[in-house]
DRENLUM-369934 format. One line per field, with one value per residue (C-alpha): residue number from 1; z, x, y. Coordinates in steps of 0.25 Angstrom, whole numbers, padded with zeros to 4 digits. Example, Ala and Ser with C-alpha at 12.3 -4.5 7.8 and 13.67 -1.06 7.14 Angstrom:
BEGIN
i: c(1/2)
z: c(0031/0029)
x: c(0049/0055)
y: c(-0018/-0004)
REM end
This chain:
BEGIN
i: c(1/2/3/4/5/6/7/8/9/10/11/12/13/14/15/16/17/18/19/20/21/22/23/24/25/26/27/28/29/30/31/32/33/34/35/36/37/38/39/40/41/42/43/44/45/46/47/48/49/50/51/52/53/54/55/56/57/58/59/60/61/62/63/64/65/66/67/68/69/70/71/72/73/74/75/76/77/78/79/80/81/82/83/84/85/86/87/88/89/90/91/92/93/94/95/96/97/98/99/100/101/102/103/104/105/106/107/108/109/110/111/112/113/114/115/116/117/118/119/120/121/122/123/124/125/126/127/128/129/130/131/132/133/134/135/136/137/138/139/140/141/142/143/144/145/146/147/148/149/150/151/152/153/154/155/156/157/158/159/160/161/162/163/164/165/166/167/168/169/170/171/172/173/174/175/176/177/178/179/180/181/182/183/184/185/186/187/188/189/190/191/192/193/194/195/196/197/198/199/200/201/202/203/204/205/206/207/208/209/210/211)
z: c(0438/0426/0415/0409/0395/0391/0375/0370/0369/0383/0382/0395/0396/0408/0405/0417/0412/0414/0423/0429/0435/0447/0451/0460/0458/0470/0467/0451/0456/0455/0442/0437/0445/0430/0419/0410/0395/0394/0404/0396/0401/0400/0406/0413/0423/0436/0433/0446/0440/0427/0435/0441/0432/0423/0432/0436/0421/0417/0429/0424/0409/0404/0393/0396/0386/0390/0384/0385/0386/0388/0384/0396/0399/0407/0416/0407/0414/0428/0420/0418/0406/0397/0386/0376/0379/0368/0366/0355/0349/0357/0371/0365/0362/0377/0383/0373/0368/0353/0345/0336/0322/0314/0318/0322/0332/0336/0339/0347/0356/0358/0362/0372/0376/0379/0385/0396/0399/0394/0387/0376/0366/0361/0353/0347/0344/0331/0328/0316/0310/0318/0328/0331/0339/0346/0355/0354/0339/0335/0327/0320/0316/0312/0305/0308/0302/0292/0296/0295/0308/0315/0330/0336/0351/0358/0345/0353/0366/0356/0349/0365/0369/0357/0356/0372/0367/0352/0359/0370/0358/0347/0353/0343/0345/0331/0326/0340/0337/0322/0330/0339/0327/0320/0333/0335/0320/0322/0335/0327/0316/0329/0337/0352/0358/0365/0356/0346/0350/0340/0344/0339/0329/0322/0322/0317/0306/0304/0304/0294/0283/0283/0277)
x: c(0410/0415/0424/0434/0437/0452/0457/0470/0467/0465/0449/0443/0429/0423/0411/0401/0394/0380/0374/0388/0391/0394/0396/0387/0386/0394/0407/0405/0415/0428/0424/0428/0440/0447/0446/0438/0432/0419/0409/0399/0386/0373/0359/0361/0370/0364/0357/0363/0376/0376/0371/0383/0394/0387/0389/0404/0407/0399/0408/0420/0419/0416/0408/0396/0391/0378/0373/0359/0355/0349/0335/0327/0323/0334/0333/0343/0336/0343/0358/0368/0369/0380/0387/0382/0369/0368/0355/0352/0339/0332/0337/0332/0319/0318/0323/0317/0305/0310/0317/0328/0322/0327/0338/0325/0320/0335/0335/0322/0326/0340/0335/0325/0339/0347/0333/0335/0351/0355/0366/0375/0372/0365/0370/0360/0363/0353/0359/0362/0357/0369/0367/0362/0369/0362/0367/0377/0372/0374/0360/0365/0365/0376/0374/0381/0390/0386/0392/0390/0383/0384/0380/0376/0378/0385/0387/0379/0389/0400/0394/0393/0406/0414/0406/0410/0426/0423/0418/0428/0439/0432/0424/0416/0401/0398/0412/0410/0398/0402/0415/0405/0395/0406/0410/0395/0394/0407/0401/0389/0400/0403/0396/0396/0397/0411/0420/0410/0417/0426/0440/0443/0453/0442/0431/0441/0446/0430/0428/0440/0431/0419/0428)
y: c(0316/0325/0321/0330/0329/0335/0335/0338/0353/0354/0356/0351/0347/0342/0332/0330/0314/0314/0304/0299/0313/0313/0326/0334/0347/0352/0345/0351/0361/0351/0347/0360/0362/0359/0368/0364/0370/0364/0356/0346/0342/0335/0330/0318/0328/0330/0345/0351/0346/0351/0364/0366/0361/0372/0382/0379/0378/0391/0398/0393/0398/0382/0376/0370/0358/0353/0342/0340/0327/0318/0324/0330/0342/0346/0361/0367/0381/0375/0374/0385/0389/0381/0384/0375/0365/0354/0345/0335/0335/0326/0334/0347/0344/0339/0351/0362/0353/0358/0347/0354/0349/0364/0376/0382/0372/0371/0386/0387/0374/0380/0394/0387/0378/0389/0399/0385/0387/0400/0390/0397/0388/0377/0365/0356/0342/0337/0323/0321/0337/0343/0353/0366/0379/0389/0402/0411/0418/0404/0397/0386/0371/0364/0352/0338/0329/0318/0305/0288/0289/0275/0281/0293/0287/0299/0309/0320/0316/0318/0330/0338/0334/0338/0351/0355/0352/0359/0372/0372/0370/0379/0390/0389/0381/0380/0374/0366/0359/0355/0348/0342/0338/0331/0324/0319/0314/0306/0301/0294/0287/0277/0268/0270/0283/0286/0278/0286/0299/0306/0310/0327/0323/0313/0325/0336/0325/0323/0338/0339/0330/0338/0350)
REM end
């Protein structure tokens, strides 16, 4: 089972949800009879699964977001390659065995990320230091948001999902994950985790303040 996200902007994102898919890999055809921007995924999806709807989305020009977690050392060699693979801490350390303490550390374990996929980028998630691009020329962290942080359920969630919509929208990775940093940050100001999740107009009038 897939969920399609749609925004007034006419973005689509199709969002396959971990342990609850139900889609085999041979019916993953239908799920992409619509026309979709961007494909977000994760680890708790069967591998022959996420296999395949890789594939299809590669095929079809679509933006692969694969979220790795939860921490394993998943066969990323076994994978497509996608578009941009985004680990926290924790989950890069299981699969690379390098925890991503520096921008050094972070660039050694994202070369050995991307030697396993071939992925275009890498995206690391660093709580509450930011995150870190890699790929592409790009070697960069950027650095979070300060804010009265309550609870960080589901801010790393929020921080994938907005980043698949920012790229699609912006074209841009780096002006991508400062959208997505500031929609992770006002994640942690709520408790909870879905009724924690910021609407557009409440980052952009966030973003409009740090000006």
């Amino acid at each position: 089972m897939a969920i399609t996200l749609e925004d007034s902007g006419q973005n689509r994102l199709i969002i396959f949800p971990g342990a609850n898919m139900l889609t085999p890999p041979d019916e993953l055809e239908k799920a992409f009879e619509d026309d979709y921007d961007a494909v977000l995924l994760q680890f708790e999806i069967p591998l022959e699964s996420n296999a395949k709807a890789i594939e299809i989305a590669n095929k079809k020009g679509i933006i692969t977001v694969l979220d790795a977690g939860p921490a394993q050392d998943y066969p990323l060699e076994k994978l497509p390659p996608v578009t941009i693979l985004s680990p926290n801490e924790t989950e890069t350390k299981a699969l690379v065995d390098i925890f991503p303490a520096d921008q050094e550390t972070c660039r050694a374990a994202s070369q050995k990320l991307m030697a396993r996929n071939k992925c275009k980028y890498v995206v690391l998630k660093l709580g509450e230091r930011g995150s870190y691009i890699y790929g592409e020329g790009l070697d960069l962290m950027v650095p979070s948001y300060k804010v009265e942080a309550v609870d960080p359920t589901a801010a790393g969630d929020a921080f994938t999902g907005t980043l698949a919509k920012a790229y699609v929208e912006m074209g841009d990775l780096v002006e991508a994950v400062k959208y997505a940093s500031a929609s992770g940050a006002l994640t942690c100001t709520q408790l909870g985790a879905q009724p924690s999740l910021p609407t557009a107009a409440e980052i952009e009038a966030f973003l409009a303040k740090q000006k």
